[in-house]
C-alpha positions, 0 to 999 in steps of 0.5 A: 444647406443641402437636402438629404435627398438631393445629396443621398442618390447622387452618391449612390448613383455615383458608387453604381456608377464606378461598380459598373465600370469595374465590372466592365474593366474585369469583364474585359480582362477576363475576355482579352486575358490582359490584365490592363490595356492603357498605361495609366492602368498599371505604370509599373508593371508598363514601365517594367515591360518597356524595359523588356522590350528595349532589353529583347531588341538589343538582344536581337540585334546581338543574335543577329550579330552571332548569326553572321560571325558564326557563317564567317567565323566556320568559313574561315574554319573551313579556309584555314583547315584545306590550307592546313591540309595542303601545307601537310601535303607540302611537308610530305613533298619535301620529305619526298624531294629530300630523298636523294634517290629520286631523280631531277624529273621527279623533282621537276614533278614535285615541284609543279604539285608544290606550285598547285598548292601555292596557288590553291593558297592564294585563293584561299586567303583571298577568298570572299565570305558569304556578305561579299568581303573578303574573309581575311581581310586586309588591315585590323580585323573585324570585330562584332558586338556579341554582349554589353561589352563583349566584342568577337574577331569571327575571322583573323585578319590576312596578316595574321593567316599568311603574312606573319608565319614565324619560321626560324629567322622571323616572320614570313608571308605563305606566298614568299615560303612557298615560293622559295620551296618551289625554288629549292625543290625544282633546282636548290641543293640538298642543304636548300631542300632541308631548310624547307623541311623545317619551314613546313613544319612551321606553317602546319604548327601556324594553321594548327593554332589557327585552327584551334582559335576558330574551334574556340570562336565558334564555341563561344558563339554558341554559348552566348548564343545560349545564354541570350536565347534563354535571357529573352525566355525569360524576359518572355515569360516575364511579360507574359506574367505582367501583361496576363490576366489571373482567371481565377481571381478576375472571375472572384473580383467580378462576382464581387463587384456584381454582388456589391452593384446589387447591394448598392441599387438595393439600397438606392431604390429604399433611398428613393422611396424614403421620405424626407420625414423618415430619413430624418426621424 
């Protein structure tokens, strides 16, 4: 059988012991103003910022993605809108050849303005974006990952920006139309010229609508951009309040803890000088 004295300051040197190290812990919450430095100090609170942390980073790698298909998709914007400006510019030309008061030399004239527009066209739509590859590209377009299930076209692909224009009797590439609108104009009839007419309205109805598809990519873009931007703030201040010490009830805690400590060492050092006889009588 085991003595009241060898068993009494065991426990309280034991209680001490812990008292110590909890004040040690709140000292250092306080100091870092962490709330806890291992995993094993709080697992849930280190799953739940795990968790944010996996969040944030595919959310960068979603950010980063709306960065780039913003420059291509703003790029093409800017392609598509000097094309639509030329294509007008084409449409105001025909109107002009149509005139049967202007002579064959004027035409002559148009017509070589015609083939500047042409070849401004082709190197528009063979232009490259700022990663090296072509901005309209040929085959299935590009599609970037902007959310969970969200993918984006920044930019269409070369069929759909010049090789599939509707005009009356199907579709046609720029290249072919302008060519043949060249063609009318410098030595086709009167009934040549006025299919032109309607073939450049048709081209400014196709780059209008293109147009407008890019002012809406790059709105979305911006949106999400938006909404990832505050989600990560969120997930910011989230962590701040699992990872952040409170002061105030650290500063409580640790007087606590220091009044209990002393409340144990007073009564440690009455044990010791106890007898065997009083603390049995």
């Amino acid at each position: 059988m085991e003595s009241i004295n060898r068993t009494r300051p065991n426990d309280s040197i034991q209680i001490q012991s812990e008292l110590s190290a909890l004040i040690g812990k709140t000292q250092e919450t306080i100091a870092s103003g962490k709330s806890f430095s291992r995993p094993s100090e709080a697992p849930s609170s280190w799953l739940e910022i795990s968790s944010l942390g996996r969040k944030a980073a595919i959310e960068d790698s979603w950010l980063n993605n709306i960065g780039r298909a913003r420059i291509m998709a703003q790029q093409a914007e800017s392609s598509l809108d000097a094309i639509a400006n030329g294509v007008t510019r084409a449409r105001e030309l025909v109107i002009l050849a149509n005139n049967e008061t202007i002579s064959p030399q004027d035409r002559a004239v148009i017509a070589i303005e015609l083939q500047g527009l042409r070849d401004q066209f082709n190197q528009l739509t063979q232009a490259q974006d700022s990663y090296g590859g072509n901005l309209f590209h040929a085959g299935d377009p590009i599609q970037m990952r902007i959310d969970t299930n969200v993918l984006v076209t920044p930019s269409p692909n070369l069929q759909t920006v010049a090789q599939s224009i509707n005009v009356a009797g199907g579709p046609l590439d720029l290249d072919t139309i302008m060519a043949e609108m060249i063609s009318a104009v410098g030595t086709g009839t009167a009934a040549d010229r006025a299919q032109q007419l309607e073939r450049a309205g048709s081209m400014i109805t196709h780059f209008s609508s293109l147009i407008a598809s890019q002012g809406v990519m790059v709105n979305r873009l911006d949106q999400q951009e938006d909404r990832l931007q505050r989600s990560q703030l969120t997930s910011t201040e989230r962590q701040s309040v699992l990872e952040s010490t409170d002061v105030a009830e650290a500063v409580t805690r640790f007087q606590s803890l220091l009044v209990n400590l002393e409340a144990a060492q007073r009564l440690y050092a009455k044990s010791a000088s106890t007898s065997l006889i009083q603390l049995i009588g």
